[in-house]
C-alpha positions in Angstrom: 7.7 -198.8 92.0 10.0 -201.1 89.9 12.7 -203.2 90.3 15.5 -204.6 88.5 18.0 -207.4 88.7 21.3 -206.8 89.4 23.8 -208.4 87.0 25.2 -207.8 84.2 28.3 -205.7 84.8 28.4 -205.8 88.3 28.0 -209.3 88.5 26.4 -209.7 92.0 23.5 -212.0 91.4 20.2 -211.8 91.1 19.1 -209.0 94.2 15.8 -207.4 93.3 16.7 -203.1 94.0 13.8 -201.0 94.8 14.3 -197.9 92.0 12.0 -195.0 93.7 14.2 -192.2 91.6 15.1 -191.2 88.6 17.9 -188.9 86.8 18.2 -187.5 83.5 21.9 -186.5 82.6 23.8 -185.5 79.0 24.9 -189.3 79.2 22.8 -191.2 81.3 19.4 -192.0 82.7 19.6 -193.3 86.1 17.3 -195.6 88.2 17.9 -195.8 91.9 17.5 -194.1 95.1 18.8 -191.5 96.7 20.8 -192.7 99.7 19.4 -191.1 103.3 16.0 -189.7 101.5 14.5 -187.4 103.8 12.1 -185.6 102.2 10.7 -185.7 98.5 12.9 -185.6 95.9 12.6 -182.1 95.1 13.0 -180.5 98.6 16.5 -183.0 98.7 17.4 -181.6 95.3 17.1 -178.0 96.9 18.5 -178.6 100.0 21.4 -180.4 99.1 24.6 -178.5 100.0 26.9 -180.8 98.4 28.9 -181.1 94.7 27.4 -184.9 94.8 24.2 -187.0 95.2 24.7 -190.3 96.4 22.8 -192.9 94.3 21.9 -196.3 95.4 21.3 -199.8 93.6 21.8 -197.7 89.9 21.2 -198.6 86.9 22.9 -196.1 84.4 21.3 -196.4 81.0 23.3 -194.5 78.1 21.6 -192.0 76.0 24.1 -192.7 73.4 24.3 -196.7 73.3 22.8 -200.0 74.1 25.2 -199.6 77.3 23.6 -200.5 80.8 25.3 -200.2 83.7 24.4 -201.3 87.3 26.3 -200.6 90.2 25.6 -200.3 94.2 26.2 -197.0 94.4 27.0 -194.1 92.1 27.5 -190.4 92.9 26.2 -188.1 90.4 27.2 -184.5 90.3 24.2 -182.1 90.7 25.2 -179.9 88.1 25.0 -182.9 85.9 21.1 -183.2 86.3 18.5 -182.0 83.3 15.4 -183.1 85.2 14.1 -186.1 87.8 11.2 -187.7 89.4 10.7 -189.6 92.2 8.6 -192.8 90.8 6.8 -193.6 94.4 3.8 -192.1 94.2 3.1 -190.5 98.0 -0.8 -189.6 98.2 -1.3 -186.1 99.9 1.3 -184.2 98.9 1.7 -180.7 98.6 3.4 -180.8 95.3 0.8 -183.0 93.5 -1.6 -180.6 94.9 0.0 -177.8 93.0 0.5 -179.5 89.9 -3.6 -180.3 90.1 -4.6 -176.6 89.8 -4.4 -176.0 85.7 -6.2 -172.4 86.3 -2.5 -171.0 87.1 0.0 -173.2 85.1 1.5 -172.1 81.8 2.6 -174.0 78.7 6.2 -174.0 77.4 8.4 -175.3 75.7 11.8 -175.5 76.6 15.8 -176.5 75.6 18.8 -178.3 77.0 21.5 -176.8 76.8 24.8 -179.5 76.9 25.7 -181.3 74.1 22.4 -183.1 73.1 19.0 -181.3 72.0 17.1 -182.3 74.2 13.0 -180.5 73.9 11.0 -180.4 77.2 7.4 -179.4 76.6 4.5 -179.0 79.6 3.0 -177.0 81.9 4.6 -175.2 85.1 3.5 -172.3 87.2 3.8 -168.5 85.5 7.8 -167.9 85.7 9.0 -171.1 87.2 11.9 -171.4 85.1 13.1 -167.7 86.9 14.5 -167.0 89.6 11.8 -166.2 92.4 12.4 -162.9 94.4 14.0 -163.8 97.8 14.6 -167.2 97.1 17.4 -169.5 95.9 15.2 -172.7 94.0 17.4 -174.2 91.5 14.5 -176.5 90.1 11.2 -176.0 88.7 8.4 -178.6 88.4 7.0 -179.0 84.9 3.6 -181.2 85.0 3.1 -183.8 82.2 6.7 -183.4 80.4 6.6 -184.3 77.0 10.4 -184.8 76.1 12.2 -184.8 72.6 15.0 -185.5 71.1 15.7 -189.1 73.0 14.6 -192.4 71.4 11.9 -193.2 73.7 10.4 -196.5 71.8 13.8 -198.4 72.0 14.4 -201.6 74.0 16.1 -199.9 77.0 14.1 -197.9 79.9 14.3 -194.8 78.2 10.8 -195.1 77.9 9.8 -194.5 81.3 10.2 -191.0 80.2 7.2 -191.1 78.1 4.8 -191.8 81.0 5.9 -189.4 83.8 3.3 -187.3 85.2 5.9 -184.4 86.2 9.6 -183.6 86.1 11.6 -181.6 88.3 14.0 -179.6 86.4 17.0 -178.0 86.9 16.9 -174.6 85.9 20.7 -173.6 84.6 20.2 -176.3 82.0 17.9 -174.6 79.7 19.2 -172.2 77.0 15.7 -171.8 75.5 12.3 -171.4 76.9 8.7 -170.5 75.1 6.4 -169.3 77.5 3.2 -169.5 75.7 1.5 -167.9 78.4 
């Protein structure tokens, strides 16, 4: 878990925010949490039925810039979203589970498709990244993402993305994939 102040832009003082979530975006990478959580990140992801997820206690970090921007709440439009992780680490869950088992996960490499290059690089079950026969899953988890493209040594909190242990990605935002498999 981490926290930040709040300040800055939004100017209300020094409140510690819990950040248990994290976005990628073409302009942003945002810190927060996702307002009435329910379930793990990735089952909300799936399950959401609405244009907009509500994020709370953000901090919007620009891709582009030194900009950092920190605000209550912020809604993000699902379609915006290249990949995310949930940074509270819940022992006994099914997902970690499935990203343990390396006998069936493939390596690939694979490309954003908006208006930065951005490279994601790690292992995911055979196929992930297509749709599965009778179902709808819009994301795909890729297990020890190694991403490219971003400057990840800066000063800001883009490198959180060089430690994450998975990502769940959205698939419609790839152009390009290498399945090595």
């Amino acid at each position: 878990m981490s926290t930040e102040s709040k300040g800055g832009s939004s100017g209300t003082g020094a409140v510690p925010a819990m950040v248990e979530d994290l976005f990628l975006t073409d302009s942003f990478l945002i810190k927060g949490r996702v307002a009435g959580k329910y379930h793990r990140l990735k089952k909300v992801l799936e399950d959401l039925d609405r244009t907009f997820v509500s994020i709370e206690d953000a901090v919007m970090i620009s891709l582009r810039g030194n900009d950092v921007v920190r605000t209550p709440r912020v809604q993000v439009n699902v379609k915006e979203i290249i990949l995310a992780h949930e940074l509270v680490d819940m022992a006994g869950d099914d997902v970690q589970r499935q990203l343990a088992q390396d006998d069936k996960s493939v390596r690939i490499r694979a490309f954003y498709s908006g208006g930065i290059q951005i490279e994601l690089a790690g292992r995911v079950a055979p196929q992930a990244y297509e749709p599965a026969k009778g179902t709808v899953q819009k994301y795909f988890t890729m297990r020890d993402p190694v991403i490219r493209g971003l400057n990840l040594e800066g000063p800001n909190d883009l490198r959180l993305l060089k430690s994450l242990g998975y990502a769940i990605v959205q698939k419609n935002k790839l152009s390009y994939v290498y399945d090595f498999s």
